[in-house]
ROMARBA-742978 format. One record per residue: residue number from 1; x, y, z of N, C-alpha, C in turn. Coordinates in steps of 0.1 Angstrom, whole numbers, plus 5000, padded with zeros to 4 digits. Example, Ala and Ser with C-alpha at 12.3 -4.5 7.8 and 13.67 -1.06 7.14 Angstrom:
<nodes>
 seq n.east n.north n.up ca.east ca.north ca.up c.east c.north c.up
   1   5132    4943 5078    5123     4955  5078   5132    4967 5078
   2   5128    4978 5071    5137     4989  5071   5129    5000 5079
</nodes>
This chain:
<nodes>
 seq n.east n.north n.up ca.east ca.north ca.up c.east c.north c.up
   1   6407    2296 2723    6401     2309  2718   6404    2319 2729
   2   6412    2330 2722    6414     2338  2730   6399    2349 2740
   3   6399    2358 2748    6385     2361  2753   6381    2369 2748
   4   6390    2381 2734    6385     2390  2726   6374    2377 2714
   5   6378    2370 2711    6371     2363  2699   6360    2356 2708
   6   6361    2350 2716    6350     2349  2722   6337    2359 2726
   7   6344    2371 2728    6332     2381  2729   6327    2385 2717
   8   6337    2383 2703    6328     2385  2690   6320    2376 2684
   9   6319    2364 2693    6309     2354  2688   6298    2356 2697
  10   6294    2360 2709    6283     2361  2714   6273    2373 2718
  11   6263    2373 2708    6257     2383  2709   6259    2393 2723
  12   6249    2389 2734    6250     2393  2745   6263    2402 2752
  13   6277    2391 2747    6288     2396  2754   6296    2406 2742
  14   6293    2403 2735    6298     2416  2723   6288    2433 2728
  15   6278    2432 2731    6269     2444  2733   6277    2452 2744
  16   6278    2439 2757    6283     2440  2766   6301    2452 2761
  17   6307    2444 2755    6320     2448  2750   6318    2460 2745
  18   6307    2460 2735    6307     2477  2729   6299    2489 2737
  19   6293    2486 2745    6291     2497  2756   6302    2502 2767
  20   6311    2489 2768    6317     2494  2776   6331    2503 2767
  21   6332    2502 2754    6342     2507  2745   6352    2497 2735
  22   6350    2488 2742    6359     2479  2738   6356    2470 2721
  23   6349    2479 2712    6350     2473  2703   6341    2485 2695
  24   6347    2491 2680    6340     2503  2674   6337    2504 2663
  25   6343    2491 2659    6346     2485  2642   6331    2485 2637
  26   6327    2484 2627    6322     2473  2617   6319    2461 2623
  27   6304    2451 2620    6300     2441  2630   6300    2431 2615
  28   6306    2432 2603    6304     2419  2595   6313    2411 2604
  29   6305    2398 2600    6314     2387  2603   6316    2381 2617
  30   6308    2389 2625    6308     2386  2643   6293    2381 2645
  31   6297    2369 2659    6285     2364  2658   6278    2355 2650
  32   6284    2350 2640    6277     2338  2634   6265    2342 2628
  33   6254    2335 2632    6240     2339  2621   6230    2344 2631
  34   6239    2355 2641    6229     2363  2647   6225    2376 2637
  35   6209    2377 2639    6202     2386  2635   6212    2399 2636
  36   6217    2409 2625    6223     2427  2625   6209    2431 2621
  37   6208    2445 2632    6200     2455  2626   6206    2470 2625
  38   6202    2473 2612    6203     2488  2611   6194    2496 2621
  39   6198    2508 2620    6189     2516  2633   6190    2527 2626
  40   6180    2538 2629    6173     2551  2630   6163    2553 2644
  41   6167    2564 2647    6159     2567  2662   6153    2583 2654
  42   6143    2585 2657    6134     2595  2652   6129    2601 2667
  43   6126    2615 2667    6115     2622  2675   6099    2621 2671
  44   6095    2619 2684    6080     2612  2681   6069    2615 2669
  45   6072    2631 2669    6063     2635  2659   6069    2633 2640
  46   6086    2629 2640    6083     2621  2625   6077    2603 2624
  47   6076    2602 2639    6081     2585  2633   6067    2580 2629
  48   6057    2583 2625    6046     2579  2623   6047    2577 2605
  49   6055    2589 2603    6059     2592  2589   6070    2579 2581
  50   6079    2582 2588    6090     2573  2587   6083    2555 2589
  51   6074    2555 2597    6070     2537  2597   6066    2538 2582
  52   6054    2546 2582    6047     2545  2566   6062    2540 2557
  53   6068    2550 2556    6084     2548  2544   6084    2537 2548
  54   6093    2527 2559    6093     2514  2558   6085    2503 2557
  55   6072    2508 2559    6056     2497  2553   6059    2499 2537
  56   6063    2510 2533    6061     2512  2514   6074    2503 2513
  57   6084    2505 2520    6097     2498  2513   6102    2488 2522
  58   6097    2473 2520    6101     2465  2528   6114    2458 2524
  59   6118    2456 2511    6131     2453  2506   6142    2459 2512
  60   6142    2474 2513    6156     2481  2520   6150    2482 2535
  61   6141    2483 2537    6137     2484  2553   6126    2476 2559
  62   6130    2461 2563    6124     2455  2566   6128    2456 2584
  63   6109    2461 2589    6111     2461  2604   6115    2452 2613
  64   6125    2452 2623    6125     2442  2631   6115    2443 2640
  65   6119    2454 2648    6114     2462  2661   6111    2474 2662
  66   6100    2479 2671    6104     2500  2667   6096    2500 2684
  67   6110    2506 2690    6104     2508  2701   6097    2518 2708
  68   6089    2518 2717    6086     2525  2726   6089    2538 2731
  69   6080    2555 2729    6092     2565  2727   6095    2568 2743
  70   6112    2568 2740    6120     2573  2751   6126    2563 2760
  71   6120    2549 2751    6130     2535  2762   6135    2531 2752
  72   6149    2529 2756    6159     2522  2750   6161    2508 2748
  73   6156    2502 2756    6154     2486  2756   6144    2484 2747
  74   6149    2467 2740    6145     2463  2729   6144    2450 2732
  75   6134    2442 2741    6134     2431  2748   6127    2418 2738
  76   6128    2426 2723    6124     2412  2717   6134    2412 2709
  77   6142    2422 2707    6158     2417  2702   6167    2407 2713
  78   6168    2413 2723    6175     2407  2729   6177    2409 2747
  79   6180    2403 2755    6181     2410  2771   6194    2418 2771
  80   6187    2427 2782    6197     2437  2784   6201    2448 2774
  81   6195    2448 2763    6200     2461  2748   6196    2474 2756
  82   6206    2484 2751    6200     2494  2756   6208    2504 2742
  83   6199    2510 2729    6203     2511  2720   6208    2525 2720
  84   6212    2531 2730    6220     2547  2730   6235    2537 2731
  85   6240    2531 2737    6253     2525  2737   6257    2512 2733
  86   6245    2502 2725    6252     2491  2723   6254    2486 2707
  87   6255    2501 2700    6259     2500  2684   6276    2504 2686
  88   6282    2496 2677    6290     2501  2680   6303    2518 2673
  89   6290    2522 2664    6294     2537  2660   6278    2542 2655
  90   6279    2554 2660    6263     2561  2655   6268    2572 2646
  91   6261    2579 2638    6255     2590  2634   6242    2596 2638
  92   6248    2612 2641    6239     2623  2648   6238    2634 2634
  93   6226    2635 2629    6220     2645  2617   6212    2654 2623
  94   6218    2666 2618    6205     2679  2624   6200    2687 2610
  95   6191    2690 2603    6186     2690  2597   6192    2686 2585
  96   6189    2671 2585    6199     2667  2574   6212    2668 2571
  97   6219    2672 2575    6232     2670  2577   6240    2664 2592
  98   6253    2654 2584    6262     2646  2597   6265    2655 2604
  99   6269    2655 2614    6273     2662  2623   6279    2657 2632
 100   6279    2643 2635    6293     2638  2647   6286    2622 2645
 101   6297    2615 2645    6296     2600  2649   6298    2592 2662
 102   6295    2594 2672    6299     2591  2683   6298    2576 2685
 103   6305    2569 2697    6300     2557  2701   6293    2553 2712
 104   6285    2563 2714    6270     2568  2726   6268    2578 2723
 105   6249    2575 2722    6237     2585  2720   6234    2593 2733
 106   6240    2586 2744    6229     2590  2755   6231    2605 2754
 107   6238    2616 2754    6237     2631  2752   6228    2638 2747
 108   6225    2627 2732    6213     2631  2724   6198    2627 2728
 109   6199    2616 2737    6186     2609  2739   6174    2619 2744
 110   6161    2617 2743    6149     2626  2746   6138    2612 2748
 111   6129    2621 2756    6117     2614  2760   6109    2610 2750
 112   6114    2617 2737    6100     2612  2729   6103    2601 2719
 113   6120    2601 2714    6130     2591  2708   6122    2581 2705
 114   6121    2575 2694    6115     2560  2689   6125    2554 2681
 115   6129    2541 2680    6143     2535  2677   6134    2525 2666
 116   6140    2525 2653    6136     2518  2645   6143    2508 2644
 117   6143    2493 2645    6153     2485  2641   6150    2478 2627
 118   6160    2478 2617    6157     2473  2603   6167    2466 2601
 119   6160    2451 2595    6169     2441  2588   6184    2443 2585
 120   6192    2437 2581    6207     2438  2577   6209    2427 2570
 121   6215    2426 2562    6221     2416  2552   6234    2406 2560
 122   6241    2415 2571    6251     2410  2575   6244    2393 2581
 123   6233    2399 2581    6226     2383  2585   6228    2375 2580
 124   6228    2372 2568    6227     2364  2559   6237    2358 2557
 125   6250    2365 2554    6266     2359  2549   6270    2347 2558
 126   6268    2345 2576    6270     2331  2574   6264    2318 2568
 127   6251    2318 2563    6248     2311  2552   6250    2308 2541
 128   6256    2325 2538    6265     2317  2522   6281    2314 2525
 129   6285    2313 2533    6296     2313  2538   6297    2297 2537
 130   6282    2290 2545    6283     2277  2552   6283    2274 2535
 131   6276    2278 2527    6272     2275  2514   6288    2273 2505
 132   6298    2277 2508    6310     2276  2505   6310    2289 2496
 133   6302    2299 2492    6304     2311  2486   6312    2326 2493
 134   6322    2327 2485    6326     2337  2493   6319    2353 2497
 135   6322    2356 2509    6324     2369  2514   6334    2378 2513
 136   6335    2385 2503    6351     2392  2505   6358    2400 2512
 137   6340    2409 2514    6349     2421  2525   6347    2418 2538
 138   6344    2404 2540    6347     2402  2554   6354    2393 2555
 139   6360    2386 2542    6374     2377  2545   6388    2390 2545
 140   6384    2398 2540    6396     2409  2539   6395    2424 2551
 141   6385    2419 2559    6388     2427  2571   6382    2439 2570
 142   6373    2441 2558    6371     2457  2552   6353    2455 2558
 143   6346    2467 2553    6334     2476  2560   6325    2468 2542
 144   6314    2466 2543    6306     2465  2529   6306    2474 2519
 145   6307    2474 2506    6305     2481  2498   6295    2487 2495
 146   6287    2499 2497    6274     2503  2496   6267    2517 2489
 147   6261    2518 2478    6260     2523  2468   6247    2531 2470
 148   6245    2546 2466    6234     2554  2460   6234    2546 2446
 149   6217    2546 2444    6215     2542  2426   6205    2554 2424
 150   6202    2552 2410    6194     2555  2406   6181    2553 2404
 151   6176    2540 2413    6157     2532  2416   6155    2542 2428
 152   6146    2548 2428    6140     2557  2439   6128    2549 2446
 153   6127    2549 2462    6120     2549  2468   6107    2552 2465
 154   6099    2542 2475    6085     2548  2474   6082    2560 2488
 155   6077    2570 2486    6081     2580  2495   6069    2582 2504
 156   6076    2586 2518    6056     2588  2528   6060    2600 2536
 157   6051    2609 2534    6052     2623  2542   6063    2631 2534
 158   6077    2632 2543    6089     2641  2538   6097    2626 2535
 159   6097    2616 2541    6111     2608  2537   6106    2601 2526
 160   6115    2603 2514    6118     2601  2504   6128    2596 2498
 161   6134    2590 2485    6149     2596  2480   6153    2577 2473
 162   6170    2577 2472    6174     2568  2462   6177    2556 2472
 163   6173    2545 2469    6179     2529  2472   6191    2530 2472
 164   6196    2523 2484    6210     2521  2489   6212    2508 2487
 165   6222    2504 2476    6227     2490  2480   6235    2483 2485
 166   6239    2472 2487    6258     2468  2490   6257    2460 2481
 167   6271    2456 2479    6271     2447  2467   6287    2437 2477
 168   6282    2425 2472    6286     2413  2474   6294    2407 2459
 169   6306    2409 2451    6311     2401  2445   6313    2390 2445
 170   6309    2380 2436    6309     2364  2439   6312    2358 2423
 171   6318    2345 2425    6317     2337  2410   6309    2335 2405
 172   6304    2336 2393    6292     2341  2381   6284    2325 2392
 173   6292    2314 2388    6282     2303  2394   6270    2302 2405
 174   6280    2311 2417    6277     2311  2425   6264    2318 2428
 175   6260    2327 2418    6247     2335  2419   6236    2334 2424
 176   6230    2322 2416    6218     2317  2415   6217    2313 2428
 177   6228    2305 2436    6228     2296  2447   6229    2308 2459
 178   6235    2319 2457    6235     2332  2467   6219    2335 2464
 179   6213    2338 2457    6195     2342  2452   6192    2335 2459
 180   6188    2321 2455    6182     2306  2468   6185    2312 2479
 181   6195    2310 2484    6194     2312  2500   6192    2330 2506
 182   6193    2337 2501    6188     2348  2507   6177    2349 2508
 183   6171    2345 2493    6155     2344  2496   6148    2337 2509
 184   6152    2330 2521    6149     2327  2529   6152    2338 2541
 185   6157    2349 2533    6159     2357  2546   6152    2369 2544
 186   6141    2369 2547    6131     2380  2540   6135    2396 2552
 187   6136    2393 2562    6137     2403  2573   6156    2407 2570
 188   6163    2400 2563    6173     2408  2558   6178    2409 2545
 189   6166    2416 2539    6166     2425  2528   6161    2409 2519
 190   6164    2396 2517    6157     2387  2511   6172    2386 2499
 191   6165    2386 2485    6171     2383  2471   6178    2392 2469
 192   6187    2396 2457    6193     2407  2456   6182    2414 2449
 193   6184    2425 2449    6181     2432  2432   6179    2437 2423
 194   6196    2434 2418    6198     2436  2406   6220    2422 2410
 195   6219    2420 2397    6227     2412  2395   6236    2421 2380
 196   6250    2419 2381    6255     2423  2367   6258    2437 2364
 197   6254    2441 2354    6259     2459  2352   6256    2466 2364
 198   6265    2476 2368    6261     2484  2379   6255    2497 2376
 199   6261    2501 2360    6255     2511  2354   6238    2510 2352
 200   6230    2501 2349    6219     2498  2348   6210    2503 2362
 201   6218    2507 2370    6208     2510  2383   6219    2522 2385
 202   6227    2527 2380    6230     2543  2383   6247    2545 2395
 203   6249    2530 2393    6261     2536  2399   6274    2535 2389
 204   6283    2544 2394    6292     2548  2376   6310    2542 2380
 205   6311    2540 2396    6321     2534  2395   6322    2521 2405
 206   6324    2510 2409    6323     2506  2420   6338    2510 2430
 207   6348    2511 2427    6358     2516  2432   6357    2525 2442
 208   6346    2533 2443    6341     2548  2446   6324    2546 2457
 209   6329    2536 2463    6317     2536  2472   6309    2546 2478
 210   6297    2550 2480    6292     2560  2488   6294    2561 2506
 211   6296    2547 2510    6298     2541  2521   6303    2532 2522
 212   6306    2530 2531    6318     2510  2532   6332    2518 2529
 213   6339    2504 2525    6350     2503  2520   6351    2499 2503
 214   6360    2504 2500    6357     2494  2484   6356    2481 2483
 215   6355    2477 2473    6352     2467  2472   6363    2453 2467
 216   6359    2440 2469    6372     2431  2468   6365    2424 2455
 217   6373    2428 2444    6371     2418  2432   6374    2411 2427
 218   6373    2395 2423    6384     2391  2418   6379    2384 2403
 219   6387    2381 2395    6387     2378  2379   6376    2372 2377
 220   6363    2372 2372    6353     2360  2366   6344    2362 2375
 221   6349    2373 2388    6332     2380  2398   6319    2387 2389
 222   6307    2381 2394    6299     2391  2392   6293    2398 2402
 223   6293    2411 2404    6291     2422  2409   6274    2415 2410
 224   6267    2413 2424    6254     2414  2429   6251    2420 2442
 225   6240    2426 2444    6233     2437  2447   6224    2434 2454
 226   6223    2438 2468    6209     2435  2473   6209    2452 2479
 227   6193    2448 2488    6185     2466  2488   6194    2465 2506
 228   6196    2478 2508    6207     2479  2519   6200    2492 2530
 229   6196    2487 2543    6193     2496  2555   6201    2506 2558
 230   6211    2512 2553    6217     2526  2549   6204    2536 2542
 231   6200    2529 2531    6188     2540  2523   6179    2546 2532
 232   6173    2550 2549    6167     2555  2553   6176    2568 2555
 233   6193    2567 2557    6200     2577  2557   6198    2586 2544
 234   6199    2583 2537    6193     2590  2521   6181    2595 2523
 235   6172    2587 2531    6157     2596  2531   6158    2606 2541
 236   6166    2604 2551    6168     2616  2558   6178    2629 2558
 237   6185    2630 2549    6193     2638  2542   6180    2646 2534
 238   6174    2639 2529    6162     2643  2521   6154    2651 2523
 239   6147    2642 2537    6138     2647  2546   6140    2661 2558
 240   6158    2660 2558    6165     2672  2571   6151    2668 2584
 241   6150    2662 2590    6141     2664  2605   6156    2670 2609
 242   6149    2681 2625    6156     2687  2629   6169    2678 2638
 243   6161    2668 2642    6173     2658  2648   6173    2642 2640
 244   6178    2637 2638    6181     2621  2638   6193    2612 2644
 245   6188    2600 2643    6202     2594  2650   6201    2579 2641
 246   6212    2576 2640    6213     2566  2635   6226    2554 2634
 247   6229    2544 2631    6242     2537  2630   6251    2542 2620
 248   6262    2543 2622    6272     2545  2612   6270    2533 2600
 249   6270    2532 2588    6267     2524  2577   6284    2510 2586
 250   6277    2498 2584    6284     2488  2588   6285    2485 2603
 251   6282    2493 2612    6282     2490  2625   6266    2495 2630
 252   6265    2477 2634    6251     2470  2632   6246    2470 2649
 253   6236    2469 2651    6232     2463  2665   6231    2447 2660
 254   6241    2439 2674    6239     2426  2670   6230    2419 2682
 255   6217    2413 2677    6206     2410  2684   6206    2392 2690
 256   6198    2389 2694    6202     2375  2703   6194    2365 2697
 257   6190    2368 2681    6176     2368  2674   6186    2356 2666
 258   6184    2343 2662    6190     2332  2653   6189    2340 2635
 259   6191    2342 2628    6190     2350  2614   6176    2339 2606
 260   6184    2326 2610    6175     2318  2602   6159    2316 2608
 261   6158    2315 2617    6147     2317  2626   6143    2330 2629
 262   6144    2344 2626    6140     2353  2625   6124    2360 2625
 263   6119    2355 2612    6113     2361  2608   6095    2350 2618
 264   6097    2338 2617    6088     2330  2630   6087    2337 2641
 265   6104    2337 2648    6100     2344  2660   6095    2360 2661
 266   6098    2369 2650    6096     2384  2651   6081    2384 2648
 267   6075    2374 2645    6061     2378  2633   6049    2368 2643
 268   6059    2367 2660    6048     2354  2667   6039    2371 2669
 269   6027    2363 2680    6018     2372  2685   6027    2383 2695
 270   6024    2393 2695    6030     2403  2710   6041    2406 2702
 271   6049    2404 2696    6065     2405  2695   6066    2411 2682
 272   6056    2418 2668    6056     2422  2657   6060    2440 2659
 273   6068    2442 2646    6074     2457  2644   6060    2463 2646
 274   6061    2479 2652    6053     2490  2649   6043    2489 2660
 275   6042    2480 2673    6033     2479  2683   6038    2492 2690
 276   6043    2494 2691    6043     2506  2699   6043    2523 2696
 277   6044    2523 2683    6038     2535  2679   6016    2539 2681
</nodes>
């Protein structure tokens, strides 16, 4: 094993890699069944607002961590995180609108910064992977497929707006057996849902993703759907706060957290989301 694939299998030394530049991609598929979290970093006076939105919607934003405002370390994700440099692409929004992607926050960083970390699905796929069910867009190298619908959030304060999904094509069989095991992963997003028509929840083409890459289909797939850590981007489009920060959709903070063992260790005493607000 060469030393580049080696650093994409281990948490730790992958963070290490993407701080120092050396890696800007998309994080499906690295790392095995380490815990991905989406991120949002808020100024102090919305994030009291923004926790409520992720207590109402724990399906697309289930909390890992929310740190401490103005420290960047996240010492029950993992040693050594320091989350202005170890995602490996961000988005910077000024009143609701993009405005640069960089691959370091520190320019943006402020004293009052609070970093939300939320579940990922990328969790999950080496599970169904071990399960013999395919992953497509990370056997073909591509970003997830990830969709605006038409099921709206439950909304707290200003953030509000539409569920984000990704969608995972798989053989009709395989469904039920993809359902089972996600359901064990409640901190990354859990069951799909919705399964089948895509029209039925408001999206009109899958070809035409709102995020990701398109999608990999092949003959006798059915198109399933789970609730996707992008949707706080939608609430803050929504919401315009004057600053936000966030990951680029597919490029995850990868944590030192086992996926399968997740939710024991996040939920012991001392170590639960939202202590520090």
């Amino acid at each position: 094993m060469n030393q580049l694939s080696q650093d994409l299998r281990d948490p730790a030394t992958l963070r290490r890699l993407i701080r120092s530049g050396g890696h800007d991609g998309p994080t499906a598929g690295l790392c095995g069944d380490a815990l991905q979290a989406n991120l949002v970093i808020l100024p102090g006076a919305e994030a009291a607002d923004f926790l409520r939105y992720c207590q109402q919607n724990p399906r697309p934003c289930p909390l890992l961590a929310v740190g401490a405002p103005g420290d960047p370390a996240l010492p029950t994700l993992g040693r050594d995180i320091d989350i202005r440099t170890d995602v490996p692409r961000y988005r910077v929004w000024r009143d609701g609108v993009l405005e640069a992607e960089p691959t370091d926050i520190s320019d943006w960083w402020r004293d009052d910064m609070v970093s939300f970390l939320i579940g990922c699905s990328f969790s999950f796929e080496d599970a169904l992977i071990a399960a013999g069910i395919p992953v497509r867009h990370s056997a073909a190298g591509r970003n997830v497929p990830m969709y605006r619908t038409s099921l709206m959030t439950r909304p707290a304060g200003r953030f509000g707006g539409p569920l984000v999904v990704s969608l995972r094509a798989m053989p009709a069989a395989d469904a039920i057996e993809a359902v089972r095991i996600c359901a064990d992963f409640p901190l990354a997003h859990g069951a799909p849902v919705h399964l089948g028509d895509p029209a039925l929840i408001g999206i009109a083409d899958l070809d035409a993703p709102d995020y990701g890459d398109p999608p990999v289909i092949e003959p006798g797939d059915l198109p399933v759907f789970w609730a996707c850590g992008v949707t706080p981007q939608a609430a803050i489009e929504a919401a315009r706060p004057a600053l936000a920060l966030t990951h680029a959709p597919g490029h995850m903070l990868v944590t030192d957290i086992p996926a399968a063992r997740a939710e024991r260790i996040l939920t012991s005493p001392g170590t639960g989301p939202g202590r520090a607000i």
